[in-house]
Every structure is written in structure tokens, then in C-alpha cells.
C-alpha positions in Angstrom: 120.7 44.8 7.8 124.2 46.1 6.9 126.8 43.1 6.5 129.4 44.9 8.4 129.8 47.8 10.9 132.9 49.4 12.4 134.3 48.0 15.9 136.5 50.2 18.3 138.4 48.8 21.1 135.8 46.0 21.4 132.0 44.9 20.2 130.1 47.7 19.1 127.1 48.5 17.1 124.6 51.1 17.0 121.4 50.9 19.1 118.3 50.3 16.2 115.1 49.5 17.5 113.2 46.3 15.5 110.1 45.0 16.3 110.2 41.6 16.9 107.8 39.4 15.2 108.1 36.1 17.1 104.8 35.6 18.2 104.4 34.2 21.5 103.3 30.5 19.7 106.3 30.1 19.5 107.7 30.4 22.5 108.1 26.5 23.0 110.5 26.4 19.5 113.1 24.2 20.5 117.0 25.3 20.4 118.1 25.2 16.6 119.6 22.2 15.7 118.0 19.8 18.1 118.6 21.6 21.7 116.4 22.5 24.2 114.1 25.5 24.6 115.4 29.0 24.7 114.3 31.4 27.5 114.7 34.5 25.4 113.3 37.8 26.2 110.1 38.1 23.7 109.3 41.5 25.1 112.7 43.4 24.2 112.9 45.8 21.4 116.2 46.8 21.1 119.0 44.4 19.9 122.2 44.4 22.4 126.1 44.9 21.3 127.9 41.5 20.3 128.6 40.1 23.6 132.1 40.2 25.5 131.7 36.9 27.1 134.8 35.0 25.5 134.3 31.2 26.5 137.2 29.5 27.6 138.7 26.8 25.7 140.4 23.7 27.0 144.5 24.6 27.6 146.7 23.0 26.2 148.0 19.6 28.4 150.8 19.9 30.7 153.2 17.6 33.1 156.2 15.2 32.4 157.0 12.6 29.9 159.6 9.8 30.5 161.6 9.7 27.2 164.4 12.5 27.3 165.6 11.7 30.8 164.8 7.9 30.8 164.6 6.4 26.5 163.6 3.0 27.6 164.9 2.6 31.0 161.5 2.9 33.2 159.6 0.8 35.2 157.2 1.1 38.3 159.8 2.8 40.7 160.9 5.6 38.0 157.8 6.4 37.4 156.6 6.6 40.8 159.8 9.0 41.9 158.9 11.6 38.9 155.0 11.8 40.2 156.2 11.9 43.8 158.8 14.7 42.5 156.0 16.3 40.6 154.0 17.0 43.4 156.3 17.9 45.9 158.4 20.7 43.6 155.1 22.2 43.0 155.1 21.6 39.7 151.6 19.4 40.0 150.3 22.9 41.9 151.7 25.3 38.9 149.6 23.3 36.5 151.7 20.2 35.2 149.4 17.3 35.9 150.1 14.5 33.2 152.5 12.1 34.1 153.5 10.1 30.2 154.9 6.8 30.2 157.0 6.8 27.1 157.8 4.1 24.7 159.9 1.1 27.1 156.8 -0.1 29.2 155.9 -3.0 26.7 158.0 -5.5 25.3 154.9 -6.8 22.8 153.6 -9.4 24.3 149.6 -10.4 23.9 147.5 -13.7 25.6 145.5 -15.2 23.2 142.6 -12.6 22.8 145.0 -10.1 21.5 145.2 -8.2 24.5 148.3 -6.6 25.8 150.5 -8.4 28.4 152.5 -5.9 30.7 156.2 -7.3 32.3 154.8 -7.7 35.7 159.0 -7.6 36.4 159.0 -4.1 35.2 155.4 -3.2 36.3 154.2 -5.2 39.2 150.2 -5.5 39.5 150.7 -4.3 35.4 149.9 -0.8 34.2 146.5 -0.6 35.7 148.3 -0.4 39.2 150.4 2.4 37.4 147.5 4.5 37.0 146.2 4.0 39.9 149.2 5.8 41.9 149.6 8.1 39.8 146.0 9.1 40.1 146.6 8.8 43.9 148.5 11.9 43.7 145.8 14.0 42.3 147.8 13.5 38.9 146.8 11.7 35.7 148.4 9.1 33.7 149.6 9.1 30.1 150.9 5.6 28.6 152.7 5.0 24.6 151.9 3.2 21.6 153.0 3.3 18.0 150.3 3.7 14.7 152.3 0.5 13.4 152.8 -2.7 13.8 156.0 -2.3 15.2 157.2 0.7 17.8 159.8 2.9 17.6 161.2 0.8 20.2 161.7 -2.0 17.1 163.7 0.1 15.2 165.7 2.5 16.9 166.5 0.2 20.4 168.0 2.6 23.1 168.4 1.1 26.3 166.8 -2.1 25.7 167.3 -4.5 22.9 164.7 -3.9 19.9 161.2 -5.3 21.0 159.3 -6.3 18.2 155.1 -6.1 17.6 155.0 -3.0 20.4 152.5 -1.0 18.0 149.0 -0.9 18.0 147.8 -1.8 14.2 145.7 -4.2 13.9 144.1 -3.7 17.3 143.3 0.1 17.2 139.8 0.1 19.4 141.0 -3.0 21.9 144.0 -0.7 22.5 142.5 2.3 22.9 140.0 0.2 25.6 142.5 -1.7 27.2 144.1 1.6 28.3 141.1 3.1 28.9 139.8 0.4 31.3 143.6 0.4 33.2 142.6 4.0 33.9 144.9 6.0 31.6 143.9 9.7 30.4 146.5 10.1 27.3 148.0 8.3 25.1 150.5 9.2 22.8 150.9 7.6 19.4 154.1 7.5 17.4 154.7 7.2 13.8 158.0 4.6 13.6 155.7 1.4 12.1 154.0 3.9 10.4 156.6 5.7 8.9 158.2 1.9 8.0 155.2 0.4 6.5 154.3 3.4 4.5 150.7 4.4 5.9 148.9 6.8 5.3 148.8 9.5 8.3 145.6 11.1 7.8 143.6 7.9 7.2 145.5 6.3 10.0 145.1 8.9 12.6 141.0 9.5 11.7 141.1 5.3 12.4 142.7 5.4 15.6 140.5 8.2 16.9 137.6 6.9 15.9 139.0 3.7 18.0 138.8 5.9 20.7 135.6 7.0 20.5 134.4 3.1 19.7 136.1 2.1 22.9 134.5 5.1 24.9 131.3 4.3 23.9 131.9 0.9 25.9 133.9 2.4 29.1 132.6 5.3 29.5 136.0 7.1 29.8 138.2 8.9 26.7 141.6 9.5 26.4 143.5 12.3 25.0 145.1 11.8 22.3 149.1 12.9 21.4 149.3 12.3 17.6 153.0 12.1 16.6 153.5 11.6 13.2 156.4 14.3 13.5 154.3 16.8 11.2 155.3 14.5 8.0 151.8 14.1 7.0 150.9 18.6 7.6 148.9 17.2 10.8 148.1 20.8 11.2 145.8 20.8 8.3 143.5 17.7 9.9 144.4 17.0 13.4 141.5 20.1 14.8 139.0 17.5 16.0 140.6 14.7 15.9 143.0 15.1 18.7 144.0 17.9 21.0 147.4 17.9 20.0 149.7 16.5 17.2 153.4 17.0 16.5 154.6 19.1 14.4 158.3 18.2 13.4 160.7 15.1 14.5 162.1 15.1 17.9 163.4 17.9 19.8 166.3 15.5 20.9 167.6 11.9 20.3 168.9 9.6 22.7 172.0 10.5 23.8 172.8 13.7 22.7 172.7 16.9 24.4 169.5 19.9 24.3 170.8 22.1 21.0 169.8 25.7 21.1 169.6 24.8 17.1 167.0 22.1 17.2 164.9 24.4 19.9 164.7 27.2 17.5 163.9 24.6 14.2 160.9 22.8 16.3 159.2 26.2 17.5 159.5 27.7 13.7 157.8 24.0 12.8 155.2 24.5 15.1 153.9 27.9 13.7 150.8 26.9 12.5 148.1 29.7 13.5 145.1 28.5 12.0 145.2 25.4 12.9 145.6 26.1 17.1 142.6 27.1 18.6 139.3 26.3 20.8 141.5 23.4 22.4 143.2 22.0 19.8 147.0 22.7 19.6 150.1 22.3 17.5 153.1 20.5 19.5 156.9 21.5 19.2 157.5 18.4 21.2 159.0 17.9 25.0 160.7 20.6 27.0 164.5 20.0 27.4 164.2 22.5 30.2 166.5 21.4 33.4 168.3 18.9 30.8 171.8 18.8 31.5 174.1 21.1 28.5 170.8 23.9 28.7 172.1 27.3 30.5 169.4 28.8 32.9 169.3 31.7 30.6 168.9 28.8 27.4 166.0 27.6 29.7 164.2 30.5 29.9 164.3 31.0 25.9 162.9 27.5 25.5 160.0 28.4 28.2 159.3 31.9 26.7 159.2 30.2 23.0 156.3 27.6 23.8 154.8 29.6 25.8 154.4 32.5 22.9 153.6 29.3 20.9 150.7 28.4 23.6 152.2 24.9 23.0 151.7 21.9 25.2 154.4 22.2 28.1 155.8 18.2 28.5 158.9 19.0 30.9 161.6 16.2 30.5 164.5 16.7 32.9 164.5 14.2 36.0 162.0 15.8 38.2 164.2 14.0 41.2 167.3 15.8 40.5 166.0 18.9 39.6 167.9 22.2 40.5 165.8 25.3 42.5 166.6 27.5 39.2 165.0 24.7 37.0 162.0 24.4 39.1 161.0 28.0 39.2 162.0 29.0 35.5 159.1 25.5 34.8 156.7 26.9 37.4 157.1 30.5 36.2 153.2 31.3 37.1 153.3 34.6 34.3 155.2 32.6 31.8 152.4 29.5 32.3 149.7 32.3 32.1 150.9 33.3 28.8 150.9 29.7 27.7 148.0 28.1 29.1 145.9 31.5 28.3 141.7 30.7 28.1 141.6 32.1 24.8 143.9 29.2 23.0 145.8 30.6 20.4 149.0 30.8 19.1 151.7 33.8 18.9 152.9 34.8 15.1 155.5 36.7 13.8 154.6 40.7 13.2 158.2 42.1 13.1 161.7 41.7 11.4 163.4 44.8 10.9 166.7 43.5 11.2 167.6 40.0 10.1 167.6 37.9 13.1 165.8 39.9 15.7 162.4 39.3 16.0 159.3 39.9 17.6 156.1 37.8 18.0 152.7 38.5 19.3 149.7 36.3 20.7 146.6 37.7 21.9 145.3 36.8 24.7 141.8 37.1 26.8 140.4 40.0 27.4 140.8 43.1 25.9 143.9 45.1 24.4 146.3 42.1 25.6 149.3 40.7 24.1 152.2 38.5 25.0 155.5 40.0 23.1 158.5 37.9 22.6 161.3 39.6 21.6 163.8 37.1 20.0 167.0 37.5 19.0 168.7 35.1 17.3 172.1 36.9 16.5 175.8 36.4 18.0 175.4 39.9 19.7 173.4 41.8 21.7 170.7 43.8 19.6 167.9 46.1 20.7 164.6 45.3 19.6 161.3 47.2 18.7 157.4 45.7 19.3 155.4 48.3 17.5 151.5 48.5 19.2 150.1 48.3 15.1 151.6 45.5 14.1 150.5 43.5 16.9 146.8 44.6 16.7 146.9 48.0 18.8 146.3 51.4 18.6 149.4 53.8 18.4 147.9 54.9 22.3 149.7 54.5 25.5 150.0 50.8 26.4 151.3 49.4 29.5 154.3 46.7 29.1 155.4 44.1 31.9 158.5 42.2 32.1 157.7 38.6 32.8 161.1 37.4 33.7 162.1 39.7 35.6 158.5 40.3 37.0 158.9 44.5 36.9 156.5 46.7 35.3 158.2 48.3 32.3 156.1 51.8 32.0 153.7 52.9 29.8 155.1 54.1 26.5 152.9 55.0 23.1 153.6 53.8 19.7 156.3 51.0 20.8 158.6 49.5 23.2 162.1 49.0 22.7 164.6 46.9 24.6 168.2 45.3 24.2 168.0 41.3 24.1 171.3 39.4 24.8 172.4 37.3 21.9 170.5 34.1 21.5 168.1 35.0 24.2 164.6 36.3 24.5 162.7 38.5 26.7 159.3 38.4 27.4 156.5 40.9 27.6 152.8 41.4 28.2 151.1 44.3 26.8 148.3 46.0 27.7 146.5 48.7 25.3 143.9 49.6 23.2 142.4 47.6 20.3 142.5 48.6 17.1 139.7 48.6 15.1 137.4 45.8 13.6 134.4 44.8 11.3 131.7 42.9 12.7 129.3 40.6 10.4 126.3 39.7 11.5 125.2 35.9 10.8 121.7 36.7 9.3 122.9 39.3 6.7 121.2 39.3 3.2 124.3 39.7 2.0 125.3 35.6 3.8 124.3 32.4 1.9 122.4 30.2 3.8 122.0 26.6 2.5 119.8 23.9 3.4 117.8 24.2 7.0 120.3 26.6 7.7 117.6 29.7 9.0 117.9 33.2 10.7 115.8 33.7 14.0 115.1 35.9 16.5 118.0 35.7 19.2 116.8 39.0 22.3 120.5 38.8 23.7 122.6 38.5 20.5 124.1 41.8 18.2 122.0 42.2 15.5 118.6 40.3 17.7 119.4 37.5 15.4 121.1 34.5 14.7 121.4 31.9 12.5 120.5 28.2 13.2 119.9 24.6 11.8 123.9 24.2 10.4 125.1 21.5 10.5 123.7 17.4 10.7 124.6 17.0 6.9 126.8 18.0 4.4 123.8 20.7 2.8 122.9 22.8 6.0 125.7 25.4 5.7 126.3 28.9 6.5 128.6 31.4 4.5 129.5 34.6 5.4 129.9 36.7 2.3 131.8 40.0 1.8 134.2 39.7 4.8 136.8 42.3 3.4 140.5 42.3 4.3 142.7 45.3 3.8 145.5 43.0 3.4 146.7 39.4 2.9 147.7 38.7 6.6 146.7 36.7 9.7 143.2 38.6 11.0 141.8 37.3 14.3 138.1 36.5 13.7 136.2 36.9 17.3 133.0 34.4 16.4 129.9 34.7 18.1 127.4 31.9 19.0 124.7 30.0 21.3 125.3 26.5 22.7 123.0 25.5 25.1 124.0 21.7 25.1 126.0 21.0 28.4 128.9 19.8 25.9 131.0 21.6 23.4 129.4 21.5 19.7 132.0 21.4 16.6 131.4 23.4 13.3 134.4 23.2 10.0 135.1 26.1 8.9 136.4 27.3 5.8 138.0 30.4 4.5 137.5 31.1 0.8 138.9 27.8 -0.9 141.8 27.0 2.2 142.2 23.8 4.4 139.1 23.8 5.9 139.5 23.4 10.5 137.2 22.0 12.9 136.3 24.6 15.4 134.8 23.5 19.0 132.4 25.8 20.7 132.2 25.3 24.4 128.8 25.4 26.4 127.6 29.5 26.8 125.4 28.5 29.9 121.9 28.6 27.9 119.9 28.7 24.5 119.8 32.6 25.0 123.2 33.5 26.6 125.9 34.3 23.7 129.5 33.5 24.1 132.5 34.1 21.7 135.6 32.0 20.6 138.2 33.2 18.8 140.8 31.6 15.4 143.3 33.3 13.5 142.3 33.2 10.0 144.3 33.5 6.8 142.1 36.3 4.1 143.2 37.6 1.0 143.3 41.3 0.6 139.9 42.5 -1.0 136.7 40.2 0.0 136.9 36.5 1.2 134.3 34.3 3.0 133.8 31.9 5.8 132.0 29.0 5.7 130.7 26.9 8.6 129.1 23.6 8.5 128.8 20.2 10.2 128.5 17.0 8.3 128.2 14.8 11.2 125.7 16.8 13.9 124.3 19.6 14.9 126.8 23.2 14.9 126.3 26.1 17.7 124.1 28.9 16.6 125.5 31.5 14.8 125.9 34.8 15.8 128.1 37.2 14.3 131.8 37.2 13.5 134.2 40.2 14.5 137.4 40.5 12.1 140.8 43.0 13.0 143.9 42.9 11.7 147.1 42.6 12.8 148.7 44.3 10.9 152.8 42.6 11.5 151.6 39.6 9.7 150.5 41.6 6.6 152.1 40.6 3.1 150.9 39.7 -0.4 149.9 37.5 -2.7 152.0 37.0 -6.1 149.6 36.5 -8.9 150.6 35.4 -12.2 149.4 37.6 -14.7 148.9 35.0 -17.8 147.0 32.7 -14.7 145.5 34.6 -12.9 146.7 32.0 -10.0 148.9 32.5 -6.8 152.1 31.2 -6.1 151.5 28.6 -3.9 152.8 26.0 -1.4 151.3 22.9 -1.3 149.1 21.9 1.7 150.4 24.2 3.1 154.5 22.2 3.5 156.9 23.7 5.1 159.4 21.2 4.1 162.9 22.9 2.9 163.0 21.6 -0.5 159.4 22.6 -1.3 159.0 23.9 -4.9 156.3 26.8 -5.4 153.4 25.9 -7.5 150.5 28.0 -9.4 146.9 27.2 -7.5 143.8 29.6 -7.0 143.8 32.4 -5.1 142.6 31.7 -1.7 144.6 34.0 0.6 145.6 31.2 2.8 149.1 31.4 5.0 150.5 29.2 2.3 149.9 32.4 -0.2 151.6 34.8 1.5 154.7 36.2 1.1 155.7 39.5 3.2 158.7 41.1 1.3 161.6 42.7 3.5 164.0 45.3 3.1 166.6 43.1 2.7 164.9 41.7 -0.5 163.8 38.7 0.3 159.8 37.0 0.0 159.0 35.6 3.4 156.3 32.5 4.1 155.8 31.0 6.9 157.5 33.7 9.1 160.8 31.8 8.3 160.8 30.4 5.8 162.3 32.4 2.1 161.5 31.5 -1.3 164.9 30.5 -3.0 166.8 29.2 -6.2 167.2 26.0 -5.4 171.3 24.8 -4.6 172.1 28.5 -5.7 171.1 27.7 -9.1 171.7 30.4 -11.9 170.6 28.0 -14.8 167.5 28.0 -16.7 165.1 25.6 -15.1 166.5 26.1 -11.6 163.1 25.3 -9.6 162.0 27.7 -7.0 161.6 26.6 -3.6 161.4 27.7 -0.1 164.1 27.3 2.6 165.1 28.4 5.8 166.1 31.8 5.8 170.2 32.2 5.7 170.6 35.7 3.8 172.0 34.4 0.7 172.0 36.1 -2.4 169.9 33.0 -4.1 167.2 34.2 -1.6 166.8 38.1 -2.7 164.3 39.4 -5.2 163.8 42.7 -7.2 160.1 43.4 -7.8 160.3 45.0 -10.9 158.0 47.7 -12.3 157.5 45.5 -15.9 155.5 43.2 -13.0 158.8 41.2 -13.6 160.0 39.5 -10.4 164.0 39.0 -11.2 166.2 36.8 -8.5 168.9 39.8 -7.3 172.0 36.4 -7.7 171.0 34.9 -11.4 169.3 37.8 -12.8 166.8 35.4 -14.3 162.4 35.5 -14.1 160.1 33.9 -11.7 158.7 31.5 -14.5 155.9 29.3 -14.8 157.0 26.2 -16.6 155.9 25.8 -19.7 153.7 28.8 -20.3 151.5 27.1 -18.2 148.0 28.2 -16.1 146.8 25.4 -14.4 146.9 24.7 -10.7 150.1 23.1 -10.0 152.1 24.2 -12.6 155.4 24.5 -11.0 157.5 27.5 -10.9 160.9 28.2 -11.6 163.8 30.3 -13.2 163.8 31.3 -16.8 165.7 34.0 -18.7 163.2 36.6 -18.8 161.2 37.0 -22.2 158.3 39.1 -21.7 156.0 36.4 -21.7 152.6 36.8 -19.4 154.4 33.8 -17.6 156.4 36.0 -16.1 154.4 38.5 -15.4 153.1 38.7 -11.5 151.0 41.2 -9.5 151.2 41.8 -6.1 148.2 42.2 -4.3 
């Protein structure tokens, strides 16, 4: 069977008739990977195209959150006006159900047991009695802890004096069951003790959900989790599967100060994480300062549009009680919601920026042919702006464009749209076209390493009338796809194909060519024989990459086939150092300003790309520029990357010698020291001729 075929507008494949050799014996042959018996279809001849079914995937969580309106002034009543006010503005109808109790509802008192004590003063009948109102009026309830010893509470008092021992170490699972039993369905954890004592965010997150898990075991009843270790541990590279949300950078606002327009636009660049949001797992920009007093309606309507192109969890924060008729319908926005809470899960990322400043991102969405545009600029002045169909994905054909502010059908046009954007604003599009085309691979290639039990077998309803099964349950069942070609380093959107029968979702980790491997959870498809796809935005090298799935701790979905397409905006290169034959590389995959660029192997990951603009700079990130650190013009001056500003220090000439020369020193990308090894760092050198300095970009 050929590894790949050709895909136009959606799944396709051409009609081959196989005999299948299934015998009816086996009929009874249990589910792979320890499900129940599939009903297939022994009699049919003729394979079927890669299904169209996309499953949908959990949304990301939405309602309120006490802490921008309230810090540490809550109790019973206040909490109790904002669900009332929830349900009665209609925000509970438009989809914001979660009502968070933020740090201030325990001073860090425990009885003897080490169980937590609630100020019945504060709380009367304790938190338990919280919960249960707020589930009275059809909402849920979300409550605050810290990954520490002490809270944030402890060492940043606000409107209370500093309450000492209000974090949760030490007492992770009895925690995690005392809110459980109270009836709570989220918790979020902050990082203040953490951050204090030094722990380690990874290990300390993995311990406090497996807590959770310990303590559902015993209840009977989970919570979700809000990990919020403000991104300083790259959450994005191991929060999939661990929690269906995690922050992404420090807070949007501090106590006491007013929304900033500046801090909006640093948290959703932050947040831009698009391999790591998907199938219900989601990177988090933080709480909405929508409504907050110091935000203009139009200011409001930015922030909206930016986390909802972000697909980000929507936490409003204004005072629900004293919230204008403006605020209410720019949060209850049923389009703009749409666009965020889409079935599909993913994240928007930047295709376009032809002029500095005005840009334009794109997140598919269900279905076929659709997009969400934002069209963001972030100048002084009025500017128009340009979504070209290719670079989000499309065919040059006729597409249809919608306006979602203003709710007004903008026309069909071909090829692009173009509108005028008011300075510091955004306006917000849906798209409708035709897909370009994409490359399907089928899961039981030749061409596919299989490992372990890992086994093809006969599937009547999938694409090729097979699948592969038995991944998973141990580190050696595994199955790579091999060959999956890319035409360019970019962001592809890989359409994966499988069979769970279970009535709950299956995970599997996948991993592109050497990257940060993600957890991936595959909903229920209905039965053992029904097909259903989910879809991830993967980073590939240009040329041929693979994807590997596995499952050390149970059983993965079956395996279908994987559909890859471009979009083509996100396209760039990787820098390849000619003595090393290694990329220039980010670490982790930081975003931190101050980040120096290091040799590591070529794995085509986000981290590896660099998209050069006309104005000469080498973009990562989407926003962030590689740079001469503090302007430097000295040898040794390390190379970094930094919020793009335009300076000279941030402009490159790509020179034909395979040179790369910074336009304000006139000195060499350099490896230090001559050297090839991963991590070798990278910085400014007079320019010598040496292989060192020597880069291809592919």
C-alpha cells in the first residue's frame, strides 16, 4: 500500500478493491488493546475514504473568577451576588458556568487530622455550603490553593493581612479530596510557595495531579485542574494530560492597578503555544479584564477577539453585579464564543506580517474550509490589512467572509480580504472556503515501523480497510509513521484518524521527529468499527519527518490514518550550521526575552523556526526576533531572542557565502568556540570563514 496519497478539499482516496482475509473465526477478536468486540462488516470488499466524522473535544472552561474584581475581599455574600449575577445577565446561558473562588477564602487553619478548617465568619456552613449554591444555580464551583507551603496570599497580602501555611504541600491528595467531597469541580493551583521554595514545576504538578486522581479513586468525583505556575517552568511542553489548562505567563493584572492594553497584548503572544492546545487541553493567557473599569468598549472587544482566536479559557473578572449592557453583550458575544469554544480545540497562529505591526492570525475550525481571521493591528494609526486564503490553509477560490462584530456578511472575494483596522484594535472574521490540499498516511503502511504488539488489522469502515492496533500498555508497543514529508518548516495541521470503542476517552503521546513529545486524548467514536478524527497542529521540518504514538501507561485508540496540509502563513526555515550539521535552537522551547540560541538536532520543532521578513529580521515564535543582545557590536555578544521592536540589533543579511551577518555590527552568527555539539551556544564573532559560520537555510 502507498504511504501517502493526495487529498483535495477533504479525505480522499481512490476506490481499490482488496479481498479481505479475516476469516469468519475471528469474528469474536476482541477490540485491540483490550476493548470489546467489533461489529465490522466481514462481507465488504471495497475500503471506504478516511472518514469526515471529527469528534468533538472537550472546550475550553468558561465563567468568573473572584481575584481581579475582589484580591482577597470575598466571602459567602460576594460570591453568592456574582453567581446570582451570572445567571441572570445571561452569561450562565452563553456558556460561562464556572464560578472560581480565588485565593482569600482560607486563612490556613487545619484540626488535628490535617484537614482544612474554613472561617465559618467568612463562609457560614464552610465551603461545602459554597458549593452547594452555587450548584443550585445550575453552575459549578471552582475553589484556590497554592503548590507550596505557603499561598500567594503569604507573600503578596492584598486586602487582608499575609495568612501564613494557605498552600497545599504536604497534603496534595487530602486536598485534592477535601475539595472534592465539599463538592467543588476546579481548582486552581498557584505557584507563590512554589516559586519561594524553589520546586520543581514539572515534578510538582505530575504530584498534585496524580493527588487528584488518588483522591478520585476514593470519591468518585474529579476536579479540573488550573495549573498556574505562570508558564516559568514551559507548562506547555508537559501540562497535555495532566490538566486541562495551565498558565502561560504571570498575571494579566496586579492588585490595584488598571487593565493595560500592554500586558493584554504580552499574555496572548505568551500563550501561543499551538502544539501543545488540543483534544481538550489548552494554554491559558489568564483572566479576562473585560468590563474592568480603565478598558474602552472598543479595548474590550480586542481582548475578547484575542482569546477567542487563541481558543483560550474565557475567566471574565469584572463585577458581574455592576456590569454595564455594553460589557455584557461584548462577554456573551454568541459568534465570538463560537470561535473560541470551537469543537475542534485548537489554537489560532500567526500566518501574516507584511507590515510591522499589522497582523493577521488564523485558527481552523470544524468542518470543512473554515477559519477564524483576526486582523490585529497594533500601530498608532489606522492601517488596512490583508488575510490571504494560502496562507491560512485555502485555495486561492472564492471564499465567503463574515464580520463577527458587527454581525454583516462581508462578500465573497477570491485570493484575499482586505480591510482597514483602527489603531490598537482588531476585527474579527470567519472564513469560509475551499481546502487546500493534503497527504494522507495510512497507519498500516510498509513503509510505518511498528514495534512491540503494535499489529495492522482489518478495519471494513476505515481508509485504507485497515488499521493499526495493540499501542500502547508499555513503553515497547509503539507506532511510527515514517516518510511524512513537509514542503516547508511550518505549523501543518495533522487530521488523525482512529477507533475508540471504550465509552471514555483513550490518550496516546505523540512525538514529532525528536520534539517535546504531547499527550493526545481521543474521545469515544461510538463503536469498535465506527472511525472518528481529531485534529493537532504539528511542528515538521521541510523534507521527511515522523510521528510517533505510544502509551506507556494503557491501552491507545486504534490507529487509522493521519491527514497532513499546510498552512502555508506559518512557513519559515531552519538555520543549519554548516560545520554541525545542527539547528539553531531555543531551548524547550523558552520564550523568555533574554533566551540565548543554541546548536541542537534538527527536529523541525516551533522552536527551530525562524520565518525571515522583509524588513530583515528572523522571526520565532510569531513575535519573538532573534537579537544582539543590549545592542552589542563586540565580539562575543550572545544571540538571543526578544520581543520584536524594529531595531537595527534585530536585522540580518543572509548572505550568499551561507554567511548570516547582523545588518547593526556587521559581525557572523558564530558558534562558540568552533563548536558542534548540542548546546553549543551562539553568538557574534568577526566573520573568518570558518564552517562555524557557515549556515544553510532549509
Amino acid at each position: 500500500m502507498s504511504s501517502a496519497r493526495t487529498a483535495v478539499t477533504h479525505w480522499t482516496r481512490r476506490l481499490v478493491v482488496r479481498a479481505l482475509v479475516l476469516s469468519l473465526a475471528l469474528a469474536g477478536l476482541v477490540a485491540l488493546g483490550g476493548g470489546r468486540t467489533p461489529s465490522e462488516d466481514l462481507g465488504r470488499t471495497a475500503p471506504v475514504a478516511v472518514t469526515t466524522n471529527q469528534v468533538a473535544v472537550p472546550p475550553a472552561p468558561m465563567g468568573w473568577a473572584s481575584w481581579n474584581s475582589f484580591a482577597s475581599s470575598i466571602d459567602y455574600n460576594t460570591i453568592k451576588a456574582q453567581a446570582d449575577a451570572l445567571v441572570s445577565s445571561g452569561m450562565s446561558a452563553a456558556g460561562y458556568k464556572y464560578v472560581n473562588i480565588d485565593d482569600g477564602w482560607w486563612q490556613g487553619a487545619r484540626d488535628g487530622n490535617g484537614r482544612i478548617v474554613t472561617d465559618e465568619s467568612l463562609f457560614p456552613g464552610g465551603m461545602k455550603a459554597m458549593a452547594d449554591y452555587i450548584h443550585s444555580k445550575g453552575l459549578k464551583a471552582g475553589i484556590y490553593t497554592d503548590a507550596g507551603k505557603q499561598g500567594c496570599g503569604y507573600y503578596y497580602p492584598t486586602t487582608r493581612p499575609a495568612a501564613p501555611n494557605t498552600g497545599s504541600e504536604g497534603h496534595y491528595q487530602q486536598d485534592m479530596q477535601t475539595f472534592q467531597e465539599w463538592g467543588f469541580d476546579f481548582v486552581k493551583i498557584d505557584w507563590c510557595g512554589g516559586n519561594a521554595e524553589g520546586l520543581d514545576q514539572e515534578t510538582t504538578y505530575r504530584a498534585i495531579s496524580a493527588a487528584n486522581d488518588a483522591a478520585t479513586a476514593i470519591t468518585g468525583r474529579k476536579l479540573v485542574l488550573s495549573f498556574c505556575e505562570w508558564g516559568t517552568g514551559n507548562s506547555w511542553n508537559w501540562g497535555a494530560g495532566l490538566a486541562p489548562m495551565w498558565r502561560t505567563s504571570t498575571d494579566i493584572i496586579f492588585w490595584g492597578n488598571s487593565p493595560s492594553a500592554a500586558n493584554m497584548l504580552a499574555n496572548f503572544d505568551k500563550a501561543l503555544h499551538p502544539s501543545s492546545q488540543h483534544t481538550g487541553y489548552y494554554n491559558d493567557p489568564d483572566m479576562l479584564m473585560v468590563g474592568m473599569n480603565g478598558f474602552s468598549a472598543a479595548q474590550n472587544r480586542t481582548h475578547m477577539s484575542l482569546w477567542a482566536i487563541s481558543g483560550a479559557p474565557l475567566l471574565a473578572g469584572n463585577n458581574l453585579t455592576t456590569m454595564s449592557t455594553t460589557t455584557r453583550d461584548i462577554l456573551t458575544n454568541s459568534e465570538v464564543v463560537a470561535i473560541d469554544q470551537d469543537a475542534r480545540g485548537l489554537q489560532g497562529v500567526k500566518v501574516a506580517e507584511d507590515t510591522k505591526g499589522l497582523q493577521v492570525y488564523s485558527k481552523v475550525l470544524s468542518g470543512t474550509g473554515k477559519r477564524a481571521v483576526l486582523l490585529l493591528n497594533r500601530t498608532s494609526s489606522a492601517a488596512s490589512v490583508t488575510a490571504r486564503w494560502s496562507d491560512l490553509g485555502l485555495t486561492a477560490a472564492s471564499a465567503s467572509v463574515r464580520n463577527v462584530w458587527t454581525a454583516t456578511n462581508a462578500g465573497s472575494s477570491a485570493t484575499s480580504y482586505t480591510t482597514s483596522v483602527p489603531a490598537g484594535e482588531a476585527v474579527l472574521l470567519t472564513v469560509s472556503g475551499t481546502e487546500a490540499s493534503g497527504t494522507t498516511y495510512e497507519a498500516e503502511s510498509s513503509s510505518n515501523t511498528l514495534a512491540g504488539s503494535a499489529a495492522n488489522a482489518t478495519c471494513a469502515n476505515c481508509s485504507g480497510g485497515s488499521l493499526v492496533g495493540w499501542i500502547g500498555n508499555g513503553t515497547a508497543n509503539t507506532l511510527t509513521f515514517n516518510g511524512v514529508n513537509a514542503s516547508a518548516s511550518g505549523v501543518k495541521l495533522a487530521t488523525i484518524a482512529y477507533v475508540n470503542g471504550d465509552t471514555t476517552a483513550r490518550t496516546a503521546t505523540l512525538q514529532v521527529n525528536g520534539q517535546q513529545p504531547t499527550v493526545v486524548s481521543f474521545p469515544p467514536t461510538g463503536s469498535w468499527s465506527t472511525p472518528g478524527t481529531v485534529s493537532v497542529l504539528v511542528g515538521t521540518a521541510k523534507g521527511s519527518n515522523t510521528m510517533k504514538f505510544s502509551n506507556s501507561g494503557g491501552w491507545a485508540p486504534n490507529l487509522d490514518a493521519v491527514l497532513l496540509q499546510g498552512i502555508a502563513g506559518t512557513n519559515g526555515n531552519e538555520i543549519i550550521g554548516t560545520g554541525s550539521n545542527r539547528c539553531l535552537d531555543l531551548a524547550k522551547n523558552t520564550i523568555t526575552n533574554g533566551t540565548q540560541a543554541a546548536l541542537w538536532d534538527c527536529v523541525g520543532g516551533h522552536n527551530q523556526t525562524f520565518t525571515s521578513t522583509s524588513r530583515g529580521e528572523l522571526v520565532v515564535y510569531g513575535n519573538k526576533c532573534l537579537d544582539a543582545d543590549d545592542n552589542g557590536t563586540t565580539n562575543g555578544t550572545k544571540v538571543i531572542i526578544w520581543d520584536c521592536t524594529g531595531g537595527t540589533n534585530q536585522k540580518w543579511t543572509v548572505n550568499s557565502n551561507g554567511t548570516i551577518t547582523n545588518n547593526q555590527s556587521g559581525l557572523c552568527l558564530d558558534a562558540v568556540g568552533n563548536g558542534t555539539a548540542n548546546g553549543t551556544k551562539i553568538d557574534l564573532w568577526t566573520c573568518n570563514g570558518g564552517t562555524n559560520q557557515k549556515w544553510a537555510l532549509n
